[in-house]
DRENPA-3360 file (N, C-alpha, C; in nm, 2 decimals, always signed):
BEGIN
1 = XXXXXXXX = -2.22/-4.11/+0.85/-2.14/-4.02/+0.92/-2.23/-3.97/+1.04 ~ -2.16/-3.94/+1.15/-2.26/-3.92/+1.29/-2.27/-3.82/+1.33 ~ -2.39/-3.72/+1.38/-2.40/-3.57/+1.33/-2.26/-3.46/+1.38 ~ -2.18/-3.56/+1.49/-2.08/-3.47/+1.56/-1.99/-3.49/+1.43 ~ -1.96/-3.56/+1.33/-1.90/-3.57/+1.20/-1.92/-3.48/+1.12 ~ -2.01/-3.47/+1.08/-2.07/-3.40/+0.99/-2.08/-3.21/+1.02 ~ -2.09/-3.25/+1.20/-2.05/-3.11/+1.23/-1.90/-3.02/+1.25 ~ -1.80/-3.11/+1.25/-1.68/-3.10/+1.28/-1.66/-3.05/+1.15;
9 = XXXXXXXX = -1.70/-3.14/+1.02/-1.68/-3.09/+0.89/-1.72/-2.91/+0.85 ~ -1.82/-2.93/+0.93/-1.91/-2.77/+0.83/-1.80/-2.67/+0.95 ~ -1.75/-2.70/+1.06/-1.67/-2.60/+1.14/-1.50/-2.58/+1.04 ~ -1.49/-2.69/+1.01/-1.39/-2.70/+0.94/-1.35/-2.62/+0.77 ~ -1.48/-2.65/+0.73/-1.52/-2.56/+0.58/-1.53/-2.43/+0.64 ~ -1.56/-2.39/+0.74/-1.61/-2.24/+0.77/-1.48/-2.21/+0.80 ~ -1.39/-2.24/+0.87/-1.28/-2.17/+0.90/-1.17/-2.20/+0.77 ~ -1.18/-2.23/+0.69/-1.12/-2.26/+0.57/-1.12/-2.18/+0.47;
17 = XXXXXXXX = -1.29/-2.16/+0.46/-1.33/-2.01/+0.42/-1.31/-1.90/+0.45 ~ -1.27/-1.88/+0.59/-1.24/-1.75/+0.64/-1.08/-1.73/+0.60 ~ -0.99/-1.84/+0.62/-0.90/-1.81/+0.58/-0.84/-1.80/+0.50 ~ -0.93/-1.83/+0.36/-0.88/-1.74/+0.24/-0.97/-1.59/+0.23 ~ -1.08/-1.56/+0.29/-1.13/-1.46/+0.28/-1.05/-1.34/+0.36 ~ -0.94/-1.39/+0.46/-0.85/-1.32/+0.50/-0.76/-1.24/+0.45 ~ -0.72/-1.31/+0.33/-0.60/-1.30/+0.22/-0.65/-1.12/+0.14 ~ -0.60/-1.04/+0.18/-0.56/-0.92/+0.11/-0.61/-0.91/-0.02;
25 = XXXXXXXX = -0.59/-1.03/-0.04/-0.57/-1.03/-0.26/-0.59/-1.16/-0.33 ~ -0.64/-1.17/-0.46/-0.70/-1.27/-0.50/-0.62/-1.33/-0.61 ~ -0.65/-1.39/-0.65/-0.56/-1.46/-0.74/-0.66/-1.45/-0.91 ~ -0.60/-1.41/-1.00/-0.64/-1.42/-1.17/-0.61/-1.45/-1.23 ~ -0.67/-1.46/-1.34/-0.61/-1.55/-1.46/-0.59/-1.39/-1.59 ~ -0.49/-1.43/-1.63/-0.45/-1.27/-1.70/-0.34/-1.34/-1.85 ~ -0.32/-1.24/-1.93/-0.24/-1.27/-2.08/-0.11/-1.28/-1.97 ~ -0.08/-1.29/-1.85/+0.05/-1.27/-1.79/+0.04/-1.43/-1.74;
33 = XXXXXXXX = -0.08/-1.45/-1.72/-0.05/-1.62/-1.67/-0.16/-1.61/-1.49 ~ -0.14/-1.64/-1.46/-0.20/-1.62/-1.26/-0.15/-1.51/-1.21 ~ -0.23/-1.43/-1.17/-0.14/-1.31/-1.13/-0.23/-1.29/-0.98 ~ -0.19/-1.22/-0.89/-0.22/-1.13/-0.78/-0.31/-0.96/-0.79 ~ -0.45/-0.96/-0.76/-0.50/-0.84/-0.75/-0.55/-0.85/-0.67 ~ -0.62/-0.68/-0.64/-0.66/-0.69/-0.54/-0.84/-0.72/-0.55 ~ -0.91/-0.61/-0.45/-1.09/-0.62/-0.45/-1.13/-0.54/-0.57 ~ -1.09/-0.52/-0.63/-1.13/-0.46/-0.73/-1.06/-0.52/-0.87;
41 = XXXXXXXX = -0.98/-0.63/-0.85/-0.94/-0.69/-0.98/-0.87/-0.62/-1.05 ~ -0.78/-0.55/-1.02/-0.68/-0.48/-1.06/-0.55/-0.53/-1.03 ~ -0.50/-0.57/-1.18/-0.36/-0.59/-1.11/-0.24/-0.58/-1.02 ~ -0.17/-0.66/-0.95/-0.04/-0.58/-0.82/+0.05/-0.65/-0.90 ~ +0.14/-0.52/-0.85/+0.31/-0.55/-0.91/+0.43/-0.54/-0.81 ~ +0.55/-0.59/-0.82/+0.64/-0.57/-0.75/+0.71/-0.48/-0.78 ~ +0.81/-0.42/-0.75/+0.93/-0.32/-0.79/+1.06/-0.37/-0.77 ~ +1.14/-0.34/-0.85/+1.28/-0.43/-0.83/+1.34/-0.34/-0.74;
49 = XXXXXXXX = +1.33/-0.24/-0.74/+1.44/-0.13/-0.65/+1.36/-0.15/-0.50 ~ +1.25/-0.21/-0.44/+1.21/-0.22/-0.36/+1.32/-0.34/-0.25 ~ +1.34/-0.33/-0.09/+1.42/-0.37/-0.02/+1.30/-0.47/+0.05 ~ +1.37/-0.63/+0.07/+1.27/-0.66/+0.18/+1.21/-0.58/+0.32 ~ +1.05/-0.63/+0.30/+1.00/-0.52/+0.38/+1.03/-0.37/+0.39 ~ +1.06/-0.27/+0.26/+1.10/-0.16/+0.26/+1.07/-0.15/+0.10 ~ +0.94/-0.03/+0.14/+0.90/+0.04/+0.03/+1.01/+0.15/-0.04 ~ +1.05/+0.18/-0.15/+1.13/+0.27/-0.22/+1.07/+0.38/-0.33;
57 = XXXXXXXX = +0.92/+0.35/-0.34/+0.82/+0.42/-0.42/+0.73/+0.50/-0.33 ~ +0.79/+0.64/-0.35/+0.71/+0.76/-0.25/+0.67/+0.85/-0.42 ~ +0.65/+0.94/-0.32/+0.68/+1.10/-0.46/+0.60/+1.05/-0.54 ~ +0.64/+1.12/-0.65/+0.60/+1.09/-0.80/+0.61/+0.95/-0.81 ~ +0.66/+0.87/-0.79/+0.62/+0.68/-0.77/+0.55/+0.64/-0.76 ~ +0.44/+0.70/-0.63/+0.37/+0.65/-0.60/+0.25/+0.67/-0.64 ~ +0.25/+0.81/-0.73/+0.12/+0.90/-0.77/+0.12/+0.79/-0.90 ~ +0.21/+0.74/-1.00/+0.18/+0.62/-1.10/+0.18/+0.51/-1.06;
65 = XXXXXXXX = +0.21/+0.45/-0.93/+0.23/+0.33/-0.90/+0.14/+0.33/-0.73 ~ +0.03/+0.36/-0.69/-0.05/+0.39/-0.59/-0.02/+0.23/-0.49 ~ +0.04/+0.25/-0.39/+0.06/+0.16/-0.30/-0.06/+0.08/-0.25 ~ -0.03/-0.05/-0.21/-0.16/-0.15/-0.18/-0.15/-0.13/-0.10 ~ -0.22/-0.05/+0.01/-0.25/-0.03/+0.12/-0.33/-0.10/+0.23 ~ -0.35/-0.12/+0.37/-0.41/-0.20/+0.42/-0.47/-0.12/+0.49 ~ -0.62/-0.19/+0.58/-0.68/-0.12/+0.60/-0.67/-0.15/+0.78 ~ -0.73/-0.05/+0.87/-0.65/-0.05/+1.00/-0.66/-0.17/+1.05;
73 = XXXXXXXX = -0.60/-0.23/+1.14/-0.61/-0.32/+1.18/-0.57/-0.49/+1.10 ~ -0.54/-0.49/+1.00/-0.50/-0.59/+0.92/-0.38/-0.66/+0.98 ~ -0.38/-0.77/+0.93/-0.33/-0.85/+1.01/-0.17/-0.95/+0.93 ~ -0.08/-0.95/+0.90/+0.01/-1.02/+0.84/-0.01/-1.21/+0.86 ~ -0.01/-1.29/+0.74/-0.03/-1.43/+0.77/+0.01/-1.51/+0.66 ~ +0.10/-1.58/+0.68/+0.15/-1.64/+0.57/+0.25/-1.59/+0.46 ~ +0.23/-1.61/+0.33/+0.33/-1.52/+0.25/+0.28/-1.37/+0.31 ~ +0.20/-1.32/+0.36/+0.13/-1.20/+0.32/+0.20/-1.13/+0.47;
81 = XXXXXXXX = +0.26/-0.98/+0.43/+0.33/-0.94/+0.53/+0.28/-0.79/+0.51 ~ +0.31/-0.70/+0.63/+0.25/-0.55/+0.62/+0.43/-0.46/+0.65 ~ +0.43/-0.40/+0.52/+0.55/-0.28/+0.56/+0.51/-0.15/+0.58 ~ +0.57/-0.07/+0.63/+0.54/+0.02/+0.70/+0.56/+0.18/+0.60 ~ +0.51/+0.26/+0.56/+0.57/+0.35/+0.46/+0.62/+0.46/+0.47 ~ +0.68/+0.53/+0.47/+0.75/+0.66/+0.53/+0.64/+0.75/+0.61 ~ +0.48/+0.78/+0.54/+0.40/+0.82/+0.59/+0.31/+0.76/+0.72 ~ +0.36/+0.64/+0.78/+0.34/+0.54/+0.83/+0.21/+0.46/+0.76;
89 = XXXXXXXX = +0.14/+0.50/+0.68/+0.05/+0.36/+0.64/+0.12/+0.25/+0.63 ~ +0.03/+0.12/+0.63/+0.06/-0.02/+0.60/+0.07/-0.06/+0.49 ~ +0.10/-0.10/+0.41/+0.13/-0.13/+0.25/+0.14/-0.29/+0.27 ~ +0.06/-0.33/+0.21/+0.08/-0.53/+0.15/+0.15/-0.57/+0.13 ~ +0.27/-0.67/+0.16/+0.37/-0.75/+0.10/+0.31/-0.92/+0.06 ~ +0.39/-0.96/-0.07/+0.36/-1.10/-0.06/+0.51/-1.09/-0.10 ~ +0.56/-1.25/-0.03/+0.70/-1.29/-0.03/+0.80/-1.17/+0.00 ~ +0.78/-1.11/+0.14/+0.86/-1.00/+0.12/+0.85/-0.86/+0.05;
97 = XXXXXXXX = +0.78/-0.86/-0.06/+0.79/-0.81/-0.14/+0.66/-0.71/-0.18 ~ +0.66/-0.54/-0.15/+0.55/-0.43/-0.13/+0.47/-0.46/-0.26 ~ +0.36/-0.39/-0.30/+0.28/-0.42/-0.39/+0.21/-0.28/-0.44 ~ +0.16/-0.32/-0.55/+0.09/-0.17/-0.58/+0.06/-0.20/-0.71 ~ -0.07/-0.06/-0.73/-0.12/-0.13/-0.88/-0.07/+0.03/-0.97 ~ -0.11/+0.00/-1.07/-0.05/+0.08/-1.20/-0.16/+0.19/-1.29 ~ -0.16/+0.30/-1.19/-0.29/+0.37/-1.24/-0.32/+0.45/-1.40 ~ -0.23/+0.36/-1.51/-0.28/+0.33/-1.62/-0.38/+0.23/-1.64;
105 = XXXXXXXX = -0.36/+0.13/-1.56/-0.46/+0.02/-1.59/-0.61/+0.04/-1.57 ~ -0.63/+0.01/-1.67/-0.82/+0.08/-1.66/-0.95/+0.04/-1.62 ~ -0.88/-0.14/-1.58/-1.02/-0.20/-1.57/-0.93/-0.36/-1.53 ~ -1.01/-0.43/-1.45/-0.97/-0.55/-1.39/-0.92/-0.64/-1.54 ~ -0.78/-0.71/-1.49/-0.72/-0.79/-1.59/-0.64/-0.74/-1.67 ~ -0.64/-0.56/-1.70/-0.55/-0.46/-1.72/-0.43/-0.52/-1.71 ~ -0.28/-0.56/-1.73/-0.16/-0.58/-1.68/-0.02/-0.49/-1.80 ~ -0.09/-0.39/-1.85/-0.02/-0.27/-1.89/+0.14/-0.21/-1.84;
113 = XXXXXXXX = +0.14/-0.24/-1.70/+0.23/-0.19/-1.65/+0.36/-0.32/-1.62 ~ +0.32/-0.43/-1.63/+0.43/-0.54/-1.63/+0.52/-0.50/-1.72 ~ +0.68/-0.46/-1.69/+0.81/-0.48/-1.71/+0.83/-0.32/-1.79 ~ +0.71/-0.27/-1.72/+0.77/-0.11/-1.78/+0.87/-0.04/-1.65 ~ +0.98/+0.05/-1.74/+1.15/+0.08/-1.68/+1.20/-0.08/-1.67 ~ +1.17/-0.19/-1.71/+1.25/-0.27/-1.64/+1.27/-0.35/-1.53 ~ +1.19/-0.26/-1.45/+1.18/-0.27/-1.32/+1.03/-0.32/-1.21 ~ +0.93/-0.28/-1.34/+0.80/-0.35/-1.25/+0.74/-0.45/-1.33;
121 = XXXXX = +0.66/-0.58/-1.24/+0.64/-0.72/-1.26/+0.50/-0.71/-1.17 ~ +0.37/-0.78/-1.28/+0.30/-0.86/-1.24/+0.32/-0.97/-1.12 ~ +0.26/-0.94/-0.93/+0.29/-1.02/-0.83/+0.22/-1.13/-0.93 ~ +0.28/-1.24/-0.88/+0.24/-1.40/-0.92/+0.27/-1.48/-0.77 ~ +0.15/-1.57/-0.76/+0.13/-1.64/-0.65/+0.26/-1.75/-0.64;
% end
């Protein structure tokens, strides 16, 4: 291979790397199967009463259910989309769909809060 080969490749790995290092949230292996967390390996969940791109978890919701927040300047790409929240923070969507983790859960891989009311679900890639 001819060094402009071999260079095109390592520009290629680097931006390949960046753009999963972009991604909000990581992917795990959990008793739920592959799931969605965030930097701290803590579970994200969806909400059924949630509206595309439209958070529905304020108040007391959000004090057990702490919104995935983004940090300034973040950027939406791919499945991964930013909604807006009454307080105007950014809040993480994957497929549409707002995110947030479950502040019973105690420790990364925690998924305690999957299908409690019915209504909240372990994100899955």
């Amino acid at each position: 291979m001819t060094r402009i080969g071999i260079t095109a490749l390592f520009v290629l790995a680097c931006l390949a790397g960046n753009a999963q290092a972009a991604a909000p949230a990581s992917q795990a292996n959990s008793d739920k199967g592959t799931i969605l967390v965030d930097g701290k390996g803590q579970a994200l969940y969806t909400y059924d009463k949630d509206m595309t791109g439209m958070s529905m978890c304020g108040g007391a919701c959000e004090e057990n259910w702490p919104a995935f927040v983004a940090e300034a300047g973040a950027m939406a790409e791919g499945k991964w989309s930013l909604v807006t929240r009454e307080d105007g923070r950014q809040q993480w969507a994957y497929n549409d769909k707002p995110l947030y983790t479950w502040k019973k859960d105690a420790k990364p891989g925690d998924t305690g809060g999957d299908g409690k009311g019915g209504v909240w679900h372990v994100a899955k890639p």
